[in-house]
N, C-alpha and C positions, 0 to 999 in steps of 0.2 A: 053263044055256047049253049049246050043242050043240058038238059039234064042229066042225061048217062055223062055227056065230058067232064060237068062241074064235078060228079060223083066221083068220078076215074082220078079228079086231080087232087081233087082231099083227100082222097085212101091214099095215094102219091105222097101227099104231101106229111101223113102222118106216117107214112112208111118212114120217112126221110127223118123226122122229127124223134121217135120213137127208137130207133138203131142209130140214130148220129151218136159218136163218142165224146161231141161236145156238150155240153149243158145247155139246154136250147130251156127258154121261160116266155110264159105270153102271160101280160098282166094289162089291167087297163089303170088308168095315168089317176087313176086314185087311190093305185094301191091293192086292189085282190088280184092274187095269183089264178088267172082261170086254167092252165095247164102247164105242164113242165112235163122234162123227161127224167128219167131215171139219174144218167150222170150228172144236172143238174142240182139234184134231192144230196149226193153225195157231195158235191162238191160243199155244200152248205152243212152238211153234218146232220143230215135227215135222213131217218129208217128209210121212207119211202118216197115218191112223189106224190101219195097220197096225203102224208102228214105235214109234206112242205105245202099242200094245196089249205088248209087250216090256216096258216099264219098269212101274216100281209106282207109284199115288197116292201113298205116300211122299215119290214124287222132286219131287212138283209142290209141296213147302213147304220153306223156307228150317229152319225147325225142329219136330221131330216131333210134341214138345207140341201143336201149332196142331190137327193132324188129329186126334188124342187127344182134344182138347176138343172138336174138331166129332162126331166116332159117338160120345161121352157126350151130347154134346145133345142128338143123334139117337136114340139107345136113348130118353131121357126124352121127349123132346116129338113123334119121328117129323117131323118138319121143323122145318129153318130159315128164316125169310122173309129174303128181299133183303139181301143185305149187302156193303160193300165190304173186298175182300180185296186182300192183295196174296201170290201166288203166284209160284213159280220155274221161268222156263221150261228149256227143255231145254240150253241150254248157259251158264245159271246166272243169266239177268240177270233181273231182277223185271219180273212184268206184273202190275197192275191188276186187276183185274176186278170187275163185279156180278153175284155168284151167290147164285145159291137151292140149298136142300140139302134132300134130302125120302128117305123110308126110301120104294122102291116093292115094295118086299115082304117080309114076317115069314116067319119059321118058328120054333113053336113061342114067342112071344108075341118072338124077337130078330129085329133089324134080319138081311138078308140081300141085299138088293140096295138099296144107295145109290145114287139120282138125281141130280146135281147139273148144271143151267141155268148157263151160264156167257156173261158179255158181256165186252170186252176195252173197259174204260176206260180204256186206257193215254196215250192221245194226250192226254185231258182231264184226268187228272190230271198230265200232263208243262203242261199249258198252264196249270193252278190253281197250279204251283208255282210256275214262273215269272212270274205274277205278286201269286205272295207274296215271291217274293224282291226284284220291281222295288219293290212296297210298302217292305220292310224295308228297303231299300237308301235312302230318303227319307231327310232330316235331319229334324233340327226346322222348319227354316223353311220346308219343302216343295221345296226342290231336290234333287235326287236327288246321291247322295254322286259318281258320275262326274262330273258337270255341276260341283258344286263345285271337286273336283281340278282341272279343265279351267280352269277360272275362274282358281284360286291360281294353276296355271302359268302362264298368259296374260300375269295381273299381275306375278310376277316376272319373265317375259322384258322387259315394257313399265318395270320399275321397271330394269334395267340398262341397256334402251338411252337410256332418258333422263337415266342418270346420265351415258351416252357423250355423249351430245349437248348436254347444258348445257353439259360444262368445254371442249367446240368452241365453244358460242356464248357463252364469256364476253364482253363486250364489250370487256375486255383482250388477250384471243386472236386472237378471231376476225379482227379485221386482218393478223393474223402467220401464219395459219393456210394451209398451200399447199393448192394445188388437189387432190391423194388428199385430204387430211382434207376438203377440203368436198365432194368426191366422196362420201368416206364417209359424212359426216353427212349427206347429202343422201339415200343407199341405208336410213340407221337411218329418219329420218322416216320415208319410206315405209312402211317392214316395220313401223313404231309406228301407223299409219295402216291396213296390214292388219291386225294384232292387235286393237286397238278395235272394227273393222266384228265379226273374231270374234268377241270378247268379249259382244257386245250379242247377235250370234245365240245363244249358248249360255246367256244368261238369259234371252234369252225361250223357249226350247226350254225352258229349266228351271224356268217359271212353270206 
């Protein structure tokens, strides 16, 4: 290859790197960031890919084992295919992602510039977990453990107001009973009468 071709295929190649919407990162296997792209810088919580170029591949895992075990895979296999990771952005909170890892250059038969493709799964796995948790959160009988609690309170506010209003309408009372107490029994029915209409909407929400 000539030297115009090499020239032609790295401006190519930083074409590709520089406009990808993916996060594209080239570190070597001890850790310094020697370039990134922009979507890359973001995905990590970084102003620019200038300021993610300052820190080390290190900072982007919660523990250092993890990246130990990726350049041993990479020394052996020279890439990783697709996988889902979860990485440490820049002011400590975990992202997601789907990255690929690949050795893009040797010297003398070791790894020297690591490749890694990065996609920002974060939203979908915030959204898989949350409805693992709505799942978990189900009882046995299929209503979900809030809808129950809602239910039991319901029925214990509806089991004290109707203990207040039976001993108003005993048939021995309630001739002797003055006008506040039939006021009030009259305000309890009611409020017994909103709680039931509840009641039925939160089992059928809960079916």
């Amino acid at each position: 290859m000539s030297s115009d071709e090499a020239r032609q295929w790295r401006e190519r190649y930083w074409v590709l790197f520089e406009r990808n919407v993916a996060g594209i990162i080239l570190t070597n296997p001890e850790g310094r960031i020697l370039a990134c792209n922009e979507p890359c810088a973001r995905i990590f919580g970084f102003d620019s890919s200038d300021e993610m170029l300052t820190h080390s591949a290190w900072d982007l895992y919660f523990h250092r084992v993890e990246r130990e075990d990726l350049v041993s895979r990479l020394r052996t296999r020279g890439h990783c295919p697709a996988e889902k990771v979860c990485l440490r952005r820049k002011n400590g909170e975990p992202v997601w992602v789907l990255t690929s890892r690949t050795v893009a250059n040797f010297a003398d038969g070791r790894p020297e510039l690591l490749q890694g493709t990065i996609i920002d799964i974060t939203a979908e796995g915030k959204a898989q977990a949350r409805l693992r948790e709505i799942k978990t959160s189900e009882s046995t009988d299929g209503i979900p453990r809030a809808a129950g609690a809602r239910i039991a309170d319901l029925s214990q506010r509806l089991a004290t107001l109707l203990r207040c209003v039976s001993s108003t309408l005993q048939p021995n009372y309630l001739p002797k009973a003055n006008r506040a107490e039939v006021r009030e029994c009259l305000l309890a029915l009611e409020e017994m009468k909103m709680l039931v209409s509840e009641l039925e909407i939160v089992r059928i929400l809960g079916e």
